[in-house]
N, C-alpha and C positions, 0 to 999 in steps of 0.2 A: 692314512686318514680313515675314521670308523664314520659308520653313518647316523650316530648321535653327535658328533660332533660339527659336521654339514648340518645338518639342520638348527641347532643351537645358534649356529654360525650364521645361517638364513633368518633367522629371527631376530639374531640382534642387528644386523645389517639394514632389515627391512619388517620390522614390526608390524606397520599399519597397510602393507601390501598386502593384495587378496592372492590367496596361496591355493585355496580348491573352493570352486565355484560350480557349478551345472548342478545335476540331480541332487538334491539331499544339500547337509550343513554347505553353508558358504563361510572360512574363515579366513583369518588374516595369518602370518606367520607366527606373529606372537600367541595367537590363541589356538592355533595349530599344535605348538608346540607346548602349551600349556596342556590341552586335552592330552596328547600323548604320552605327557606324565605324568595325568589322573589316571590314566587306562593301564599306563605300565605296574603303578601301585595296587591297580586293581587286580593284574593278572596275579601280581605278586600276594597279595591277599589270597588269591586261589590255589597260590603254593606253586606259581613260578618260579626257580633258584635259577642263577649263569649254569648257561650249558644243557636246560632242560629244551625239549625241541616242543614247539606249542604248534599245533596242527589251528589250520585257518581254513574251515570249507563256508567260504560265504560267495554270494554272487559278483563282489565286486564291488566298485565307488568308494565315496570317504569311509566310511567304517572298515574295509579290508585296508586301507591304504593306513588310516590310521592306526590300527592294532599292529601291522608289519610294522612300522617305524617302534611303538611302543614296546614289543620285545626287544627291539634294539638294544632299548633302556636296562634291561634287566642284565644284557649279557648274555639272551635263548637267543637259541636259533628258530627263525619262523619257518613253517611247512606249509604255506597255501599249497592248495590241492584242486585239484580240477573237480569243480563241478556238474562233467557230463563224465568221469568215472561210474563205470556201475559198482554193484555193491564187493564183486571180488576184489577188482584194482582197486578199491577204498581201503579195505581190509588190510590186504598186503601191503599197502603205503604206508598205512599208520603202525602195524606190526615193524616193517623193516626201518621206519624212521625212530620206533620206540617211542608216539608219541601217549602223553599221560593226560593232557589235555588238549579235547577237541574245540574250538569255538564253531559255531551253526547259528544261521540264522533263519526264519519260518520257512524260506525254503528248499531248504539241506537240511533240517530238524530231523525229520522221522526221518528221512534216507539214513541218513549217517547213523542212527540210531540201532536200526536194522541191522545194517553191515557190522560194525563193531560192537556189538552186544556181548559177542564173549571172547574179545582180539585178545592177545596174547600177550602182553606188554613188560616190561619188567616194572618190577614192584607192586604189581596188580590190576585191575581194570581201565578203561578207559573212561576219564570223566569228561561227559560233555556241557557244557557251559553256552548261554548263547551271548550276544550282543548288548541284547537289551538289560540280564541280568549284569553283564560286566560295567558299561553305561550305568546304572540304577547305584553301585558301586564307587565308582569313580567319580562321581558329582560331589559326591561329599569327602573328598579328597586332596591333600595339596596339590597344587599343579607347578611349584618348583622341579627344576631338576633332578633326578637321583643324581646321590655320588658314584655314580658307574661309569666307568669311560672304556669301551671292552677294546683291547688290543689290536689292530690290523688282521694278526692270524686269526681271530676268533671266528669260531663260524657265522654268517650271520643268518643265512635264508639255506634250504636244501630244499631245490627244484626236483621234479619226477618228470623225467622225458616223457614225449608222448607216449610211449610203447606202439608205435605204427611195426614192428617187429617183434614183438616179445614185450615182456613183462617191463612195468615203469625201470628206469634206474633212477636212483638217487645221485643228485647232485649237490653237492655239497660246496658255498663259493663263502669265503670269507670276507669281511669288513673291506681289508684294503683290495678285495677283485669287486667288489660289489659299487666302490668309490671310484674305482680305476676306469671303468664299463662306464657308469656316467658320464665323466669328463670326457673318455673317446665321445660317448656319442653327442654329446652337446658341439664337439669341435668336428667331430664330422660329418655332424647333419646340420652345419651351419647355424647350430643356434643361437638367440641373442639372450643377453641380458633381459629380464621379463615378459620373456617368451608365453606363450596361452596356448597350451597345449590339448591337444583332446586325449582323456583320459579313460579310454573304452577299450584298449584289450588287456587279457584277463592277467592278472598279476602272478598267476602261478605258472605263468609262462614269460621267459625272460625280456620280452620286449614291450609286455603290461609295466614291469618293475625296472626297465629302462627308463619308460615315459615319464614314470614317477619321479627319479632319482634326480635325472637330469635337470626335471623342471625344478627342483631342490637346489641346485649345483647353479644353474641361473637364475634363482630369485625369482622364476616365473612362476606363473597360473597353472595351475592343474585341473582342468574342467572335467571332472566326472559325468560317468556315463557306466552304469552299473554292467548292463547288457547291452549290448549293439543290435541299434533298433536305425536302419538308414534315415528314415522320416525326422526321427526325433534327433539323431547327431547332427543329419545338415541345419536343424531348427537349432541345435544347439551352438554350429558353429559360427553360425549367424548372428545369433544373438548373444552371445558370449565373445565373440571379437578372437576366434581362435587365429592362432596365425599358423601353427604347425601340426600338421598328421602324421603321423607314426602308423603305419597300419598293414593290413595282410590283401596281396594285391583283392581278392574277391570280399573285402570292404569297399573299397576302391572303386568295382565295379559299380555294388551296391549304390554308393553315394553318387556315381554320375547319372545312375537309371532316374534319381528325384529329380532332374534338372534345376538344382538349386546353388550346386557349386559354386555357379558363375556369378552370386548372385554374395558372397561369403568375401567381402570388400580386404580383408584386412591377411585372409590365408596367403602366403607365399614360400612357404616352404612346406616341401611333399619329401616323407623315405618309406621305403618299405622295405622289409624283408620276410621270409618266413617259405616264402613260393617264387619259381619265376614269375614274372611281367609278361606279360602278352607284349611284343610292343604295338599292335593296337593299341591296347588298352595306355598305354606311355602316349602313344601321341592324344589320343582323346584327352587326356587329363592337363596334357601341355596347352591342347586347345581351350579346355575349359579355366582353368585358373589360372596360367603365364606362371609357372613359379618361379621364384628370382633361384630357388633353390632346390634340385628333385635328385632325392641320393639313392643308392640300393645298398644297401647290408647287406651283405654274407658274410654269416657268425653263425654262432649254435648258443646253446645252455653252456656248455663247458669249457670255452672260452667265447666270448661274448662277439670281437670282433674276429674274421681273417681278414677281408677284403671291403674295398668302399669304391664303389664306383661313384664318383662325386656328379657329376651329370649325366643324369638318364636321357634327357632331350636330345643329346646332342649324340649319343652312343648307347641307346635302347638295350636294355637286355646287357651289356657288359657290367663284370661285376668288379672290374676295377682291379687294384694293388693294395698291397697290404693299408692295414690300418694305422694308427701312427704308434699305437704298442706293440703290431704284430710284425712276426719274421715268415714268409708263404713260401713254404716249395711246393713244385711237381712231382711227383716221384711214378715209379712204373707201377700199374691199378695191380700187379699180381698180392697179395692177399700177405706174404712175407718181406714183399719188397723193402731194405734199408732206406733209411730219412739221405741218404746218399744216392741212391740210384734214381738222378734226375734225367728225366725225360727230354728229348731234344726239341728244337723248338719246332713250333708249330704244331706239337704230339702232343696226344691226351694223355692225360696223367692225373693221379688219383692226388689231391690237394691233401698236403701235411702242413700245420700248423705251430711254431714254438710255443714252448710251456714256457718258457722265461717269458710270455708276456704277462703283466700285472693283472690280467684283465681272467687269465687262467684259473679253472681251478685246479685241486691238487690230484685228484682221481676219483674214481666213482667212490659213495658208499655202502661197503661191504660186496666190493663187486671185484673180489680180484680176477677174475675171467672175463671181465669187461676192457679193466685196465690192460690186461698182453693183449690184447685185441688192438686196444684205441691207442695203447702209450707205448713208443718207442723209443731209444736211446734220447730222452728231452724231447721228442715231436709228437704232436696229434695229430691221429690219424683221420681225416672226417667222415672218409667214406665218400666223399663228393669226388667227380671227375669235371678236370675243365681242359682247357685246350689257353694259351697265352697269342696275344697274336704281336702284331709286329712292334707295338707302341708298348708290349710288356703285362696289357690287361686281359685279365681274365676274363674268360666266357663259361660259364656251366654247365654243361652238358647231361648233367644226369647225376643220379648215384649209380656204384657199384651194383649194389644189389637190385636196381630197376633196368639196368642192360638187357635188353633182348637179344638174343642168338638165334637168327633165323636165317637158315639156308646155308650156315658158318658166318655171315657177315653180322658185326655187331651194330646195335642200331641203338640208339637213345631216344627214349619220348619225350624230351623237351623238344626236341628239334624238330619235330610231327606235330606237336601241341602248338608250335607257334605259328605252324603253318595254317593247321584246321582249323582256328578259334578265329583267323579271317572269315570264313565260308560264312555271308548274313543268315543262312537257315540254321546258324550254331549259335547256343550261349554259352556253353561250356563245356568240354572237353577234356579224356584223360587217356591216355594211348596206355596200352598194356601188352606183354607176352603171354597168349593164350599155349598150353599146349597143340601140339599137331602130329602127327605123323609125318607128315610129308617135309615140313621145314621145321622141325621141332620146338619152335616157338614160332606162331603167327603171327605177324602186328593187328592188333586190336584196338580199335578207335571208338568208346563210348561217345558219345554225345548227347548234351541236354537238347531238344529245340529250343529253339526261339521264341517269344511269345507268335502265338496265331500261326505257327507251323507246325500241323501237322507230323507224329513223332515216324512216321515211314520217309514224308520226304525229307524230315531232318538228315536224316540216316542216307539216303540216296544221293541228295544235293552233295553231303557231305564226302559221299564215296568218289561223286564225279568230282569234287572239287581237286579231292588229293590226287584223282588223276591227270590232272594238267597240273599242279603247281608240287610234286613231288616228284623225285626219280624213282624208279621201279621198283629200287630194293628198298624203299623207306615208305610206301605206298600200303595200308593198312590192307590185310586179307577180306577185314570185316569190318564193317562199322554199324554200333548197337545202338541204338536212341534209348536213353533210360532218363528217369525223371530227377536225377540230379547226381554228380556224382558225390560216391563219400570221401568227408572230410573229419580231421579232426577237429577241437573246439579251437583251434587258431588255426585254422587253413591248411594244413596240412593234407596232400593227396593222401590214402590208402588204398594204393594200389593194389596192397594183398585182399582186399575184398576182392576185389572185382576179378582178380585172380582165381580166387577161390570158387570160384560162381556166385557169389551172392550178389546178386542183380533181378532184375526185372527188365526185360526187354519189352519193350514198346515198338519195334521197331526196326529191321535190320538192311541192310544193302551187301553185297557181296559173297564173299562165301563158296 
């Protein structure tokens, strides 16, 4: 299945159903799909051909959602691109994707402008185009179909990982993983037929273009939400009749601080994935809205699903068994270990992933030193460590690369972060390994305060906290109050800042 065909398919099914509704245009399927293929004709005016990769740096809502579907139409692959890139990683995206046309809208204009001024592209410059000229274009254009129907292998979208490690990689997923990713997740985040989905994280990361897909795949409502703003999504969820969240647990937060959850009559189905869950933060959310349904994803950009843990309420924090396209081993965390050398039970082991799942894609682009890293004999490697317990599900423990070695004992910062994000003089929390002399990595415990606490007794409260509800060797050296920690533009810890020194202490206890 391609993803001009799902939606063709959602239109003629349900013409006068409302398809995306919240911020900006509210339309129906059929004029959904009509606009899509004024827009497509218009890129094609701009000298879009199949196979050209068209960069998308916009904020988000109907207009990005719309133009991704609209390349569809032509046969390109789309490149949304993260709008909190600085001018380098913009640079190097649009070079390594070869893109020839950029779309920007007044708030990306002059950045991207800047940055690709003299990018390197094949066949020459980078032209950029914005939204409103494309729109200005497309209005007076057929809104029939094209004759294009692109193959399943075709490329359809190429994602840029965060680069929390190094430089973006290109991701490259085709039609039938792009089709295959929806349907997983419409059936295992329990979605229904005209589902009202909140349409707020950002699309150039794979669970913005999830929310979209999906809500395609069941004929529901896609409520925009350009930028995630907590005030204005609970107002939205309220009055848009949202019934499902898709979101990165510190949204989640966000929206129970409004006290207005509880108040969002028709919500009952909660997933998240992107970060662990507090399970505080799992039970507060069970208190506030009863979901008939609360799931956790764990997946990536390059293959979408591995794991679904199908109720949070009832097992906080586990992340479940495979998905229903994926095949999940254990295998031993050493760095050569074979897709064979599976770990015994109850032992940690670094999570490998089958590429025969549909939902896969085929390897990085242009990244052969990526792929011996991540791809092995058919398995992906993810880099993630869990432990399986006695019913078969997974728990996450960490990544490879965030393990701490301190004193020879290895220790993981999920399992320190779940503990100290209890402590009430905490709002948020990211454990890290400091160098030392003495234990050659320290555990290191940032902390946001609280509101109305004070950033020394954050830091304090916090220290005595781990000392009663930690064992010795998992018990932070140090803990640092700083005014918030860093994230990427979907949630993502980077821990290599805070590695690095780049902090601001407010505040310290131990030491």
């Amino acid at each position: 299945m391609d993803l001009v065909t799902a939606l063709r398919g959602a239109a003629e099914r349900h013409p006068s159903r409302p398809a995306v509704r919240g911020t900006g245009r509210c339309l129906t399927y059929a004029a959904w799909a009509a606009r899509t293929s004024q827009l497509a004709r218009a890129l094609a005016a701009a000298g879009v051909c199949p196979g050209d990769r068209v960069g998308l740096l916009l904020r988000g809502g109907e207009p990005l959602a719309s133009l991704h579907l609209a390349v569809q139409q032509l046969g390109a692959c789309s490149v949304p691109l993260s709008t909190r890139f600085g001018p380098g990683e913009l640079r190097y995206c649009v070079e390594d994707a070869g893109i020839r046309l950029l779309v920007v809208d007044p708030a990306t204009a002059d950045a991207a402008g800047a940055a690709v001024m003299d990018a390197a592209v094949p066949g020459g410059r980078v032209r950029l185009c914005t939204v409103a000229e494309l729109d200005a274009v497309a209005e007076g254009l057929d809104d029939h179909p094209l004759p294009v129907t692109p193959a399943p292998d075709t490329v359809s979208v190429q994602l840029y990982t965060s680069g929390t490690t190094g430089r973006p990689k290109g991701v490259p997923r085709s039609h039938r993983a792009e089709h295959a990713a929806a349907v997983a997740h419409a059936v295992q985040t329990q979605q229904r037929l005209g589902e009202v989905s909140l349409g707020v994280m950002p699309m150039f990361h794979t669970m913005g273009l999830r929310t979209l897909l999906a809500s395609i795949v069941v004929g529901g409502t896609w409520v925009a939400q350009p930028v995630f703003d907590a005030d204005e999504a609970a107002e939205l969820i309220v009055a848009e009749g949202v019934s499902s969240l898709y979101l990165v647990p510190t949204m989640f937060w966000s929206l129970l601080r409004t006290g207005r959850l509880g108040a969002a009559s028709r919500l009952d189905r909660l997933a998240y994935a992107g970060a662990a869950m507090a399970p505080a933060l799992a039970e507060q959310l069970v208190a506030e809205v009863a979901p008939s349904a609360f799931v956790n994803h764990f997946g990536s950009t390059e293959i979408y699903t591995f794991t679904i843990g199908p109720d949070v309420a009832a097992k906080p924090g586990s992340a479940g068994r495979a998905g229903i396209f994926s095949r999940v081993r254990l295998v031993a965390p050493e760095p050569d270990a074979p897709p064979d050398a599976l770990v015994g039970a109850g032992e940690q082991g670094q999570v490998v992933v089958s590429m025969a799942s549909p939902e896969a894609f085929a390897g990085y682009w242009r990244r052969p030193d990526a792929n011996r890293r991540s791809i092995r004999d058919g398995w992906y490697y993810t880099g993630d460590l869990a432990v399986a317990d006695e019913d078969g599900d997974l728990w996450v423990s960490g990544r490879v690369d965030d393990m701490i070695n301190s004193g020879g004992e290895n220790i993981y910062p999920d399992e320190i972060e779940a503990v100290l994000v209890r402590c009430p003089a905490v709002d948020d929390v990211c454990v890290v390994g400091l160098a030392d002399e003495r234990w050659g990595q320290a555990v290191t415990a940032f902390v946001v305060p609280a509101q109305r606490v004070a950033p020394l007794v954050a830091a304090t409260e916090a220290y005595a906290y781990a000392r009663t509800a930690l064992p010795s060797v998992k018990r932070p050296k140090r803990v640092i109050a700083v005014d918030a920690i860093p994230r990427s533009g979907v949630g993502k810890t980077l821990r290599r800042t805070l590695v690095a020194g780049e902090f601001d202490a407010r505040g310290e206890a131990g030491g």
